[in-house]
C-alpha positions as CSV (number, residue, x, y, z in Angstrom):
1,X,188.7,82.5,89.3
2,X,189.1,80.4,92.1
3,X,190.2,76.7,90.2
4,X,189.1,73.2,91.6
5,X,192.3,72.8,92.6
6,X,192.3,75.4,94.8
7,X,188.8,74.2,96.3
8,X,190.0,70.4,96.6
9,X,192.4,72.3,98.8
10,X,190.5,73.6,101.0
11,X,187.9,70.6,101.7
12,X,191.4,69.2,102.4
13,X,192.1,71.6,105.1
14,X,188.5,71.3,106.3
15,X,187.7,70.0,110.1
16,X,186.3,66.4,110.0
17,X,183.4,65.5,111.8
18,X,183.1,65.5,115.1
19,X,184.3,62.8,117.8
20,X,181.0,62.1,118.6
21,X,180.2,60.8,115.0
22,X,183.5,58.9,115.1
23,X,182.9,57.7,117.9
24,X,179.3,56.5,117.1
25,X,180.5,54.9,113.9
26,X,183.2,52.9,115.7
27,X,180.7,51.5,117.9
28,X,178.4,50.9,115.4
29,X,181.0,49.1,112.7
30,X,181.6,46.1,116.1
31,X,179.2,43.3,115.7
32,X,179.0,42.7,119.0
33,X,178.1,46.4,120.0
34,X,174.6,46.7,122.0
35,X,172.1,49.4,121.9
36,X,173.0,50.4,125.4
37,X,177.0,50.7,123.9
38,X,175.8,53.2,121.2
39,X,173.6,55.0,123.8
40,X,176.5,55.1,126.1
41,X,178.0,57.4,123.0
42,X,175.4,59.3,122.9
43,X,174.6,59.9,126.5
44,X,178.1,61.7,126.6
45,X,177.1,64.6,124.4
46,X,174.2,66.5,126.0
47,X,173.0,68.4,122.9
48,X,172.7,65.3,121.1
49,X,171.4,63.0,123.1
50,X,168.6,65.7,124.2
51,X,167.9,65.9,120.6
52,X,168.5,62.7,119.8
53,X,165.2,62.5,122.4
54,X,163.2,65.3,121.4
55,X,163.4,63.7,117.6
56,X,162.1,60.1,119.1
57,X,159.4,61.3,121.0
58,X,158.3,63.9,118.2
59,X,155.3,63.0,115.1
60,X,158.2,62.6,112.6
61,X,158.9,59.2,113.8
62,X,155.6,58.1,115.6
63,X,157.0,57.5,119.4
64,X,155.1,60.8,121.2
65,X,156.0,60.4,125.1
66,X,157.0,56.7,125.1
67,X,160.6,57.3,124.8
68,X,162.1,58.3,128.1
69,X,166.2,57.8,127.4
70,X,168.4,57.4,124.9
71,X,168.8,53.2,125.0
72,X,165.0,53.4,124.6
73,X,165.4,55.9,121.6
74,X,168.3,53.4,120.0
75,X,166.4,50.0,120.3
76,X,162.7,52.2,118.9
77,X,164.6,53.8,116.0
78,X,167.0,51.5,115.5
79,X,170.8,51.8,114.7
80,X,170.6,53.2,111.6
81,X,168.1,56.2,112.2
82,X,170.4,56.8,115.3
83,X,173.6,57.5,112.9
84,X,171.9,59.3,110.2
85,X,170.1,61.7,113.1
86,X,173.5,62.2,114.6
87,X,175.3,62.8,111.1
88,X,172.3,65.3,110.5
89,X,173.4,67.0,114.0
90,X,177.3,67.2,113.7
91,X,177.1,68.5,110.3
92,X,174.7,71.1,111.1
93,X,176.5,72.3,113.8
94,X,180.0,72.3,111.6
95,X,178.8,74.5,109.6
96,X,176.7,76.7,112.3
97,X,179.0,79.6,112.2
98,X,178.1,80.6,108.4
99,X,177.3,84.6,108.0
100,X,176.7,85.6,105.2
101,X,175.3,89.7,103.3
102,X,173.9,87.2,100.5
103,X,170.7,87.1,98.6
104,X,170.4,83.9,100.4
105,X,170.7,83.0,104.4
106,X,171.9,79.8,105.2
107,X,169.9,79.2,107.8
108,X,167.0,79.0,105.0
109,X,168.7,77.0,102.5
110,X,169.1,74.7,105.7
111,X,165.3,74.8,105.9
112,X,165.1,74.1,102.4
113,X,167.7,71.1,102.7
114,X,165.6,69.4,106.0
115,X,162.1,70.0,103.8
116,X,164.2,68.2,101.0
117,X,165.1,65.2,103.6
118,X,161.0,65.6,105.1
119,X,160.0,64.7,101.7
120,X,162.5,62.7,100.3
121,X,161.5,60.1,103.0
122,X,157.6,60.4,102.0
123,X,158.0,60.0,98.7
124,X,160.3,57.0,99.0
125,X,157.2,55.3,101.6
126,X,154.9,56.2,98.9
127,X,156.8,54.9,96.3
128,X,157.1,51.4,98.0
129,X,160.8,51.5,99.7
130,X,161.0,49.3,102.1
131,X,164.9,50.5,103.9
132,X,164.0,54.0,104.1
133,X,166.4,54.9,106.6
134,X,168.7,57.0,104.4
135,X,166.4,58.7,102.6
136,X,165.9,62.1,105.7
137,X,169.9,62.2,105.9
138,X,170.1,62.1,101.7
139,X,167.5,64.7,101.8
140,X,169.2,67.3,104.9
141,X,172.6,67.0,102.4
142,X,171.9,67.0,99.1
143,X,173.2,70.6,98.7
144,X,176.4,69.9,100.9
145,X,178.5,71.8,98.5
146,X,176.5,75.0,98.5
147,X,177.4,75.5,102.7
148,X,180.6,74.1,101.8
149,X,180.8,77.4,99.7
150,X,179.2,79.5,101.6
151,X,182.0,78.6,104.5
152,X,185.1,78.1,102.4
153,X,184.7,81.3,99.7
154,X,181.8,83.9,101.4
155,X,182.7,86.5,99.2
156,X,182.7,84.6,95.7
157,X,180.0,82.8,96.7
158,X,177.6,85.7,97.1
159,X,178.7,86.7,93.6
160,X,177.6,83.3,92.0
161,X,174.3,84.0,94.3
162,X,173.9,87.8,92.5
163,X,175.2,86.2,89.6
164,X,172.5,83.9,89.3
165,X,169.6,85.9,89.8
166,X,170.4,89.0,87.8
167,X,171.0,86.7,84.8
168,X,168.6,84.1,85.5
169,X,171.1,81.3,85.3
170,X,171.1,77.8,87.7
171,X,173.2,77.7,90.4
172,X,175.8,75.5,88.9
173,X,175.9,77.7,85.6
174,X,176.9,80.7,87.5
175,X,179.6,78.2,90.2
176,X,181.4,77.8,87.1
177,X,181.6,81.0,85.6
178,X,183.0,82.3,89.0
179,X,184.4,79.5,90.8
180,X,185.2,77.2,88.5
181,X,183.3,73.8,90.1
182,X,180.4,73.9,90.8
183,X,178.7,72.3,94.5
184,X,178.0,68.9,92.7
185,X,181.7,68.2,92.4
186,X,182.8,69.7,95.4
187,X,179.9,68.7,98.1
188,X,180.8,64.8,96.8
189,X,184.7,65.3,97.5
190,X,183.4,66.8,100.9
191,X,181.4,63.8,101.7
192,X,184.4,61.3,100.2
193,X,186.7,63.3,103.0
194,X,184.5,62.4,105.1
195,X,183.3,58.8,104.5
196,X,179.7,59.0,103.8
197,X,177.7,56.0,102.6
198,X,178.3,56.1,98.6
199,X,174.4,56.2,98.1
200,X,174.6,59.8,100.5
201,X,177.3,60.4,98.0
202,X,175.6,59.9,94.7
203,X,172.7,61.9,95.9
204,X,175.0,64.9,96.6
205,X,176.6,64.9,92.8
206,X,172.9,64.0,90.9
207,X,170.0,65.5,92.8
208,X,169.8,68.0,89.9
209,X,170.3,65.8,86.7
210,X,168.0,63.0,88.8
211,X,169.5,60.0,87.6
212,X,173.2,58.4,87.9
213,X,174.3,58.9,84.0
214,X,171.4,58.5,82.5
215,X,170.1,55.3,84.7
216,X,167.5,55.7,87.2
217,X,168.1,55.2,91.2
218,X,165.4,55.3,93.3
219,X,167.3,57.5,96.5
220,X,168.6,60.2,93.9
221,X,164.7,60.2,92.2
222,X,163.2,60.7,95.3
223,X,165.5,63.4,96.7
224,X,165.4,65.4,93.1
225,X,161.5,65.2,93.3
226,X,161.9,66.4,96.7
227,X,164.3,69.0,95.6
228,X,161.9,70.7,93.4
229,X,159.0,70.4,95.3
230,X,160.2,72.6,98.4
231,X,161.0,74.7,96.0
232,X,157.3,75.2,94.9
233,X,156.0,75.0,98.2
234,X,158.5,77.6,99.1
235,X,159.9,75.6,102.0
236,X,163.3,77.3,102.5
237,X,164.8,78.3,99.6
238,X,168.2,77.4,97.5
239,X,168.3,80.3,95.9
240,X,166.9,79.4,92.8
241,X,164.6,81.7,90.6
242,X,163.8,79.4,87.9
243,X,162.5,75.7,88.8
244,X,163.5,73.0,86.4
245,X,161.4,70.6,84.9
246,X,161.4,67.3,86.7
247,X,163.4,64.3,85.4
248,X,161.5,62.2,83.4
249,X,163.1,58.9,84.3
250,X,163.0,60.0,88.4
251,X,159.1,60.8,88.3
252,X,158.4,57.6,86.4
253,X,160.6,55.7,88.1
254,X,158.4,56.5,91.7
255,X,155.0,56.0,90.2
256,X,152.9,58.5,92.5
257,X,149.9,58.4,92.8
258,X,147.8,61.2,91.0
259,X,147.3,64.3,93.3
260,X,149.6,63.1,95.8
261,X,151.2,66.5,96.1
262,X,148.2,68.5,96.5
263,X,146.4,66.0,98.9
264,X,149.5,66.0,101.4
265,X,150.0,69.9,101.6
266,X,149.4,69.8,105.5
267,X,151.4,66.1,106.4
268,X,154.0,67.9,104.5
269,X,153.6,71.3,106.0
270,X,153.9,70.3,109.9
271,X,156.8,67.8,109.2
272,X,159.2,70.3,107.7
273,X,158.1,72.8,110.4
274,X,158.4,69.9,113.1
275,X,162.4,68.7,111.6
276,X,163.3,72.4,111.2
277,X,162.3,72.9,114.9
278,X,164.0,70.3,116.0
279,X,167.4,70.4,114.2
280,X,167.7,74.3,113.5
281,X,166.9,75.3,117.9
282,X,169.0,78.2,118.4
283,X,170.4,78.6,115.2
């Protein structure tokens, strides 16, 4: 059994993000930086900054044709969006290289995390959040520990994944048999190696329980309602066989309105297929 010690090692070892993020946030963290500074950023890595386009000028944001370069794209969606979208990007791409002979392919529990993030932000407009801005990035990494697996430990990780299924355990039940952690634990410790916003970080560690110790929080409500329903909708999967019971606390706490689900099958539907199009090209 592979021991948390032995995992904490590894995310130790593992690359950061790239210099266009650390670039981006170094820009972004000066007061007196200017949407044409952070564009400047962009501009200097072509795959983002075309995607960094294509996502501007696509429905998911509302800007179809009216954005024709990157300052345009920065001052329209705003600092914020621009560093989440890029975040989205480099981490992607980190962990493009994943093969895997599991039961599951990463590529769709990467379609399964951006349908998470599609409706994560939906549910949080629905429910009346006013700084949505986090809520598509909190969405695309809520399972940041499961790729973290998948690319650190291949071979024990596709035993927790038959593990899992033959005995029609969770996820974590099965991480801990074999590993020892489970991707809670060890996709936070990723995102603390990394830096990422404590409410990106909370989200990683209590999607599944769907509240922060028992007390409600609106982001990790919102992405563990969003969790297990791309799971019914079969958007992607995460490998799971059984789905849980929602969180009682989380579903109160967004107050939805009745049939909301059902009544936004197709908004839902061409979003995910839009964000998986968009971030997932040539994967």
């Amino acid at each position: 059994m592979i021991n948390l010690d032995g995992i904490i090692q590894r995310i130790n070892e593992f690359p950061t993000l790239p210099t266009i993020y650390s670039n981006l946030m170094d820009v972004m963290v000066n007061p007196r930086s200017t949407a044409m500074d952070v564009a400047d950023v962009i501009s200097k890595d072509q795959a983002s900054a075309s995607k960094v386009l294509k996502a501007a000028n696509s429905s998911i944001y509302g800007f179809q044709g009216r954005v024709t370069n990157i300052s345009q794209a920065v001052m329209f969606l705003g600092f914020e969006e621009i560093k989440n979208l890029i975040t989205a990007l480099s981490i992607i791409d980190l962990f493009a290289s994943i093969k895997t002979k599991n039961a599951i392919n990463p590529i769709n529990l990467w379609k399964h995390s951006i349908a998470v993030g599609t409706l994560a932000r939906t549910i949080g407009k629905t429910a009346g959040v006013k700084e949505i801005e986090n809520y598509f990035l909190a969405g695309i990494l809520h399972d940041l520990g499961k790729l973290l697996f998948y690319k650190i430990i291949p071979e024990s990780y596709a035993k927790v994944i038959n593990y899992s299924i033959e005995n029609k355990i969770s996820a974590r039940e099965a991480e801990l048999k074999i590993i020892g952690t489970n991707h809670l634990i060890a996709g936070e410790i990723l995102a603390e190696k990394w830096k990422l916003p404590l409410p990106i970080r909370n989200v990683i560690r209590y999607h599944s329980a769907g509240t922060i110790s028992g007390k409600s929080d609106i982001l990790v409500s919102c992405v563990h309602i969003a969790n297990l329903t791309a799971n019914l909708f079969g958007f992607g999967t995460d490998g799971k066989e059984i789905i849980q019971q929602p969180n009682k606390i989380a579903w109160d706490d967004l107050e939805l309105p009745n049939n909301f689900f059902t009544s936004n099958m197709n908004k839902f539907q061409s979003e995910y297929e839009e964000s998986v199009k968009l971030l997932l090209k040539n994967k």
